[in-house]
N, C-alpha and C positions, 0 to 999 in steps of 0.2 A: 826119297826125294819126290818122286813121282805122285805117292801115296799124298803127300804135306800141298802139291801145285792142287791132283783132285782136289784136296778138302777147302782149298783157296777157291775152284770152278764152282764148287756146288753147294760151297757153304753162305753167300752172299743175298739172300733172296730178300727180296723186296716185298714179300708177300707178308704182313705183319697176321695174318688171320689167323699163325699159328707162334702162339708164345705171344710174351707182354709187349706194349709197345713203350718204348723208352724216350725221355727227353735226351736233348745234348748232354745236360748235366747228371740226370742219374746213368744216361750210357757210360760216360767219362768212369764213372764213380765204380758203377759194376765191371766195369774193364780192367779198371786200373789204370786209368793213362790220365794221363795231366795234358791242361789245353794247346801246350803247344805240341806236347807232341800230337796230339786230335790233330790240330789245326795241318799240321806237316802231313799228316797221312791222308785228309782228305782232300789237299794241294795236289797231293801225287796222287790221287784214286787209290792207294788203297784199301780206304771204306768211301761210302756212297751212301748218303742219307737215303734211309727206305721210302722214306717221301718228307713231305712238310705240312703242318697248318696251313690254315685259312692264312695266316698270320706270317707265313714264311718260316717257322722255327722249326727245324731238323728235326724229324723223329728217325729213331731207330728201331731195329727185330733184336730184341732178346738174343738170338738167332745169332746174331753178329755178334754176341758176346765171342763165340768159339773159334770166328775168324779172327777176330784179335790175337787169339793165344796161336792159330795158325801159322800168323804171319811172321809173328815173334818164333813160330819154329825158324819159320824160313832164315830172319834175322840171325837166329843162335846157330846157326851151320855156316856164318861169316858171309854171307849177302848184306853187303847196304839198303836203305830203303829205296837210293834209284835202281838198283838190280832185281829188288823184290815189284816195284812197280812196271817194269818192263814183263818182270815174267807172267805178272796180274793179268798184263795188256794183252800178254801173247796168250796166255790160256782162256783169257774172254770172259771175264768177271760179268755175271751178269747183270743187267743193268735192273732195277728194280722194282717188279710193277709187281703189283695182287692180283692175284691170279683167284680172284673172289673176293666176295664181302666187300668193304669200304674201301674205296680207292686211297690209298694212305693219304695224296697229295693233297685232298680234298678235305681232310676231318679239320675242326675247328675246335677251341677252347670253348667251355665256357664265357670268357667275356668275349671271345669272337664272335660267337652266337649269338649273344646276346645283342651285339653293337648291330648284328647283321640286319637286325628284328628289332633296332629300336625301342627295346626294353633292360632292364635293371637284372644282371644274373642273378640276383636273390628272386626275381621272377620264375629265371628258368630252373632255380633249382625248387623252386613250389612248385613250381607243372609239374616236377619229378616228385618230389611228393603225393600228389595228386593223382600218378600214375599215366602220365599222360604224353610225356616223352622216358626214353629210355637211351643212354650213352652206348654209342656204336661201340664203344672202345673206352679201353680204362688205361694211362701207362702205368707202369709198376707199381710208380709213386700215387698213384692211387687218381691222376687227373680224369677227370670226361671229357670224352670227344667223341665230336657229334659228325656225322656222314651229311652232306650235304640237304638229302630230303629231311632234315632236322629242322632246317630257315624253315620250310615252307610249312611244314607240320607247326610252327611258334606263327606264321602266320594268319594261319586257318584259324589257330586258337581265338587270335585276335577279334578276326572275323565274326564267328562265332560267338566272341563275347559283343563285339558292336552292336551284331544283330539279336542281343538279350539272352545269350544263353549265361548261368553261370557255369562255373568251373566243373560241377558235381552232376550237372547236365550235360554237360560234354564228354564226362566222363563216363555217363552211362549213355553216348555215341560216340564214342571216341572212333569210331570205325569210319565216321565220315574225315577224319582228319588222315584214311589215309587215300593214298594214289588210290583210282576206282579203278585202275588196271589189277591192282594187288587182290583185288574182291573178289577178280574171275580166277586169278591164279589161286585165293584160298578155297573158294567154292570146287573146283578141282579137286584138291585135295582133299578137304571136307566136309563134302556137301553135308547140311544139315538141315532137317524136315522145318519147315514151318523158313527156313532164313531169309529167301527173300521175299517173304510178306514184311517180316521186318526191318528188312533193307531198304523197302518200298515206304514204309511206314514213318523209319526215319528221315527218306527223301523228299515226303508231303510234310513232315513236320517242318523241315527246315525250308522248304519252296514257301509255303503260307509265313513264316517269321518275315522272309526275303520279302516279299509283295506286302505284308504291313510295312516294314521297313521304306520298301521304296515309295508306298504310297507317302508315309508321313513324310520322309523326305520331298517330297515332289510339293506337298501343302508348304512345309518351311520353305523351301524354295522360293514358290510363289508369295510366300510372305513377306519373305526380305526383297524380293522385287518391288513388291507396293511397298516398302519401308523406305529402298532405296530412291524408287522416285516419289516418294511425301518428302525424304530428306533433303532430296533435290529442289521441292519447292520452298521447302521450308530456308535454303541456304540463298534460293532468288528474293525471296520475301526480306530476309535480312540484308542482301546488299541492297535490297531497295528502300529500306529501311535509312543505312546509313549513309547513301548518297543524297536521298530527303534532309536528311540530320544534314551532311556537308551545304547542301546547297539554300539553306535556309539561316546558314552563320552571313 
């Protein structure tokens, strides 16, 4: 009995970084459990989603496959499920965070990603293509999920590409698409002769793209300003146009 409460304390982890991450429906499906009884046991805390999507949709640990069969000991030695959820409560199920890697709560689908950044997921699965993003995480079923520095990495791209780069160019700097915090902690580990001249190299390439950019921008600007006030006269000119027209009937 005692041995069966352990494997209930320390079988529950929320840490998905080790073993597959599972949706509600293939956990159901690798468990064996049909959705009400899902539904009843996570009413009573028995399981505890290991986190959720962007989206809200339960993921699970692989991991909690074995609590399942746990709990079901507990059930087959004639405990009910409210007698097995009191002893969950007393032994301190723990509550489920990662303890590393991606914070489960945080990963996003594909089209969550995608909606997040304002593009078409046949987009984000080209950047993958491309090499240019990579999925924090895969469930069983084979989905991608993305950690939250994934938005901002699909945003950079964007950037990047407004300011003329194509995709194949970005690709051979794909290093500016990540956090500049991450370049001190790589350089750390390993430093390499000649890297930051090229780090440098890459930073003056894209500061000069930025400063054509802003210049052109700043000329259209001021374009459409003289456009907007010619339009302006040109809208005075016509009501005075038709008030001549009225006042000459």
């Amino acid at each position: 009995m005692q041995q069966i409460i352990s494997a209930v304390k320390e079988g529950s982890p929320r840490d998905m970084t080790d073993g597959f991450i599972l949706s509600h429906e293939e956990f159901t499906q690798k468990a064996g459990m049909s959705d009400e009884e899902m539904a009843t046991w996570l009413k009573l805390g028995l399981l505890v989603p290991a986190g959720r999507t962007a989206g809200k949709a339960a993921l699970f640990s692989s991991a909690q496959v074995e609590i399942v069969q746990t709990i079901r000991s507990l059930l087959a030695l004639g405990y009910d499920e409210d007698k097995v959820s009191r002893i969950v409560r007393k032994v301190g199920l723990p509550a489920a965070e990662g303890s590393g890697g991606v914070v489960p709560e945080k990963l996003r689908t594909v089209g969550e990603l995608a909606q997040a950044c304002e593009v078409n997921p046949r987009t984000i699965k080209h950047w993958e293509d491309k090499e240019l993003l990579e999925p924090d995480a895969r469930s069983e079923g084979g989905f991608r999920l993305y950690g939250p520095a994934m938005a901002d990495r699909c945003r950079r791209i964007i950037d990047l590409q407004n300011v003329g780069y194509s995709l194949e160019e970005i690709r051979a700097v794909k290093g500016i698409l990540d956090e500049p915090e991450n370049l001190v902690e790589a350089f750390k580990k390993a430093p390499t002769p000649g890297e930051i001249e090229i780090l440098e190299m890459q930073s003056s390439s894209l500061k000069e793209r930025i400063d054509r950019v802003t210049a052109s921008a700043k000329r259209l600007d001021d374009l459409m300003k003289r456009r907007g006030k010619a339009i302006a006269v040109c809208r005075s000119l016509w009501n005075k146009h038709q008030k001549t027209q009225r006042d000459g009937k």
